[in-house]
N, C-alpha and C positions, 0 to 999 in steps of 0.2 A: 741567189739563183742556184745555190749548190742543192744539189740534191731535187729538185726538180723534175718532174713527169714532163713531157711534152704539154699532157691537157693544163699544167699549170703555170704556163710562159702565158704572160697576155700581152697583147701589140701596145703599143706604150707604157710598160713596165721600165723603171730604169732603175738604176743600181751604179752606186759609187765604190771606187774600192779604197783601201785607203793610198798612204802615198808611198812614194820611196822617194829620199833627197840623192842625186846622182854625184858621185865624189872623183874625184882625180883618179882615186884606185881603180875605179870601175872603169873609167876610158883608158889606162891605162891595159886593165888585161884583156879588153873589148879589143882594143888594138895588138895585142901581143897574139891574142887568140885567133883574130882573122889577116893578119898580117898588114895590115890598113891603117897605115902611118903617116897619114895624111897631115900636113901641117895646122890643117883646122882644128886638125882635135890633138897635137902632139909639139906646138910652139908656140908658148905663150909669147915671147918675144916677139915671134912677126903679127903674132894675132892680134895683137895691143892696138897694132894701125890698121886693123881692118873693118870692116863695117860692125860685128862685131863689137868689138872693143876687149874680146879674150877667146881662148879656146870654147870650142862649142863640140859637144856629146856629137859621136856616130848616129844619124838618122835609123840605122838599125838596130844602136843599142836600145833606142828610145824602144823602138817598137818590139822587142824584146824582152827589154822589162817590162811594157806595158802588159806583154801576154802574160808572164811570170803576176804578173796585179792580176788581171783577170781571171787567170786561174784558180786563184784561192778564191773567188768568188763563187766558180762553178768550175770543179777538179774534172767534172766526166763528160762535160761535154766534150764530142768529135766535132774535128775542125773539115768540112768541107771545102777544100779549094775548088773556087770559081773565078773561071777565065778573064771574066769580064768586070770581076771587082778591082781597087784598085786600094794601096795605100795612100793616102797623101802626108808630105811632111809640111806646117804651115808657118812652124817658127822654131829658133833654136832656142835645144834644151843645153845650159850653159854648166858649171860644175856652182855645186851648191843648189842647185833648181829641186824643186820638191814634185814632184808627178803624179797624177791620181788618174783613173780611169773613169769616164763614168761612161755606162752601158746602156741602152737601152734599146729593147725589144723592138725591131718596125713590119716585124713580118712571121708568116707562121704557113704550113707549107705541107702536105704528105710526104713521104717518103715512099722513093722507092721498093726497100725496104720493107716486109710488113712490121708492125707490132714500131714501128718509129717513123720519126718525122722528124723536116728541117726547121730550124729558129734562124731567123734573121736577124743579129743585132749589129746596131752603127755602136761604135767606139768613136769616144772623143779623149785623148789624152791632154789638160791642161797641167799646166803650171802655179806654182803658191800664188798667182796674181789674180787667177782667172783665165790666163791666156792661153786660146788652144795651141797647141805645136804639133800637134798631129790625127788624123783623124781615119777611118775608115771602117769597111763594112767586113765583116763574119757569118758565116754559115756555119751552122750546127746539126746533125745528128743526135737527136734524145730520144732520149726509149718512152714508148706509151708507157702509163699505166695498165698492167694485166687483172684481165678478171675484174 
């Protein structure tokens, strides 16, 4: 999708990104960074007996890196936030989990804006199994094609 016109987003267009595997270090500075030391993602020890069975990644780092995936797909698109979308988190991304985005187009839109328009795409974030662990919707701002 990088590099992309608005006229050339079609509605059921999808796009995988590749993955990134999520490591200790990363929840580790995820947590030092937002101060969110939460025992789910910071005691392996208690987390052994939990439904679990070990620490599990911050729900926003998921969704964090997930945009970081996304981006290299498409660097310029503008993110419009809308009220009424939602994130949803659907299973845990555990350390060692491999993550991949896949994206696809379900909408297409004018813009307020002249000379652009908004892109609608659902994000699904799975896991190296197939399993989703996170899902939701995007709004975009992309420039027409000129002339």
């Amino acid at each position: 999708m990088a590099g992309l016109y608005f006229e050339e987003f079609s509605v059921g267009q999808v796009v995988k990104t590749v993955g990134r595997t999520i490591s200790e270090d990363a929840i580790f500075s995820f947590a030092g960074l937002t101060g969110d030391y939460n025992i789910l993602h910071t005691d392996a020890e208690h987390m052994k007996s939990s439904q679990f069975g070990e620490r599990i990644a911050h729900g926003l780092l998921g969704l964090a890196i997930q945009q970081g995936l996304a981006a290299r797909i498409a660097p310029e698109l503008v993110e419009q936030p809308v009220a009424d979308l939602a994130w949803k988190f659907r299973g845990p991304i555990k350390i060692g989990d491999t993550i991949h985005v896949e994206a696809k187009v379900t909408g297409k839109r004018d813009a307020d804006r002249p000379g652009w328009g908004i892109v609608t795409i659902v994000r699904r974030v799975l896991n190296q199994r197939g399993e989703l662990v996170q899902e939701g919707e995007t709004q975009h701002l992309v420039e027409r094609r000129r002339g």
